[in-house]
N, C-alpha and C positions, 0 to 999 in steps of 0.2 A: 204440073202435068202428070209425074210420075204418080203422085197421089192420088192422082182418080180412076188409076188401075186396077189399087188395091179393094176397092169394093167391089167390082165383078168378080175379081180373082177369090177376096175371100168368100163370095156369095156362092160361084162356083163351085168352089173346094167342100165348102158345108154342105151344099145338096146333094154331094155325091160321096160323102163318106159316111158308113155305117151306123147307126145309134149303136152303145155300148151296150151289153148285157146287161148291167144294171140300169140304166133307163129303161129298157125292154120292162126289167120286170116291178120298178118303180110305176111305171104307166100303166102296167095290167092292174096292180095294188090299188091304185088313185080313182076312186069314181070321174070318168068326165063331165063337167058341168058343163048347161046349153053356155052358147055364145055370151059373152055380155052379164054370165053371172056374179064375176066381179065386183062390177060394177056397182052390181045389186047389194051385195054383200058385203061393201068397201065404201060404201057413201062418204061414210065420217072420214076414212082415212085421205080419201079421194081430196075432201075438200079440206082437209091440214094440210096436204100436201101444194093446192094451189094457193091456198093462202101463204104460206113459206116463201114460196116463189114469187106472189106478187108483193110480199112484204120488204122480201131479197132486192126484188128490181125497184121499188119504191127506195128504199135505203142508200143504194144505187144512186139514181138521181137525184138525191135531193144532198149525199155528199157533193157529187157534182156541179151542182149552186151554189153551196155554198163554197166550195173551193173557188168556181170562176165568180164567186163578189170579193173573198180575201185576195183574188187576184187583182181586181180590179183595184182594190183599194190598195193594196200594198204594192203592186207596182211601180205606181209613180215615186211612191215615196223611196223606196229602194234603189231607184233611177237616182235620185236624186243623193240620197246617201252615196252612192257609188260615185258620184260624181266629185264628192268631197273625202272621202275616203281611199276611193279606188278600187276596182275591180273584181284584182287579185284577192284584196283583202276579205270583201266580202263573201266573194266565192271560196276562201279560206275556212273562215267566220262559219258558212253552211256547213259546207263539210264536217266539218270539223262535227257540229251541234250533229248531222244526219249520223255520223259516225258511231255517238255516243248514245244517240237516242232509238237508235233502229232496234236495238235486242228492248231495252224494257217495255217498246212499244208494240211489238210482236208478241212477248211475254204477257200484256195489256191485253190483248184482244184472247 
């Protein structure tokens, strides 16, 4: 709740305080271009950048899948090791391996 304060307050705060003299004279310097020149001007970069993003969200879901089918498959079987092993052991056993393997795989990426 407290956090949906923060965007009027900061929205508030900015429209009511000064531009700095350097912006002032930044902005006299700058030709303004019409609306939407951008746009015009930014095609290519335009469209690297939504491809990134839907390559990003593709990459996304399809770890996703493939995580919930190794779940699927290695569940039961883990169930089933723990039942013969025991628990602790196992949840040992991770640990232990997330432990050791968390920095090279960070390092990995």
């Amino acid at each position: 709740m407290f956090s949906l304060l923060i965007g009027p307050v900061g929205y508030y705060i900015r429209s009511h305080l000064d531009e700095t003299p350097e912006f002032i004279a930044n902005r006299a310097q700058t030709k303004v271009s019409e609306p939407g020149a951008s746009f015009s001007n930014q095609w290519a970069n335009l469209v690297l950048a939504i491809g990134i993003v839907a390559q990003s969200t593709v990459g996304v879901y399809v770890l996703q899948l493939l995580d919930r089918g190794l779940q699927f498959i290695f569940s039961p079987l883990m169930g089933a090791l723990s039942d013969k092993l025991g628990r602790i052991r196992i949840m040992l056993g991770t640990s232990i391996f997330m432990g050791v393997a968390i920095y090279p795989m960070f390092a990995w990426l």
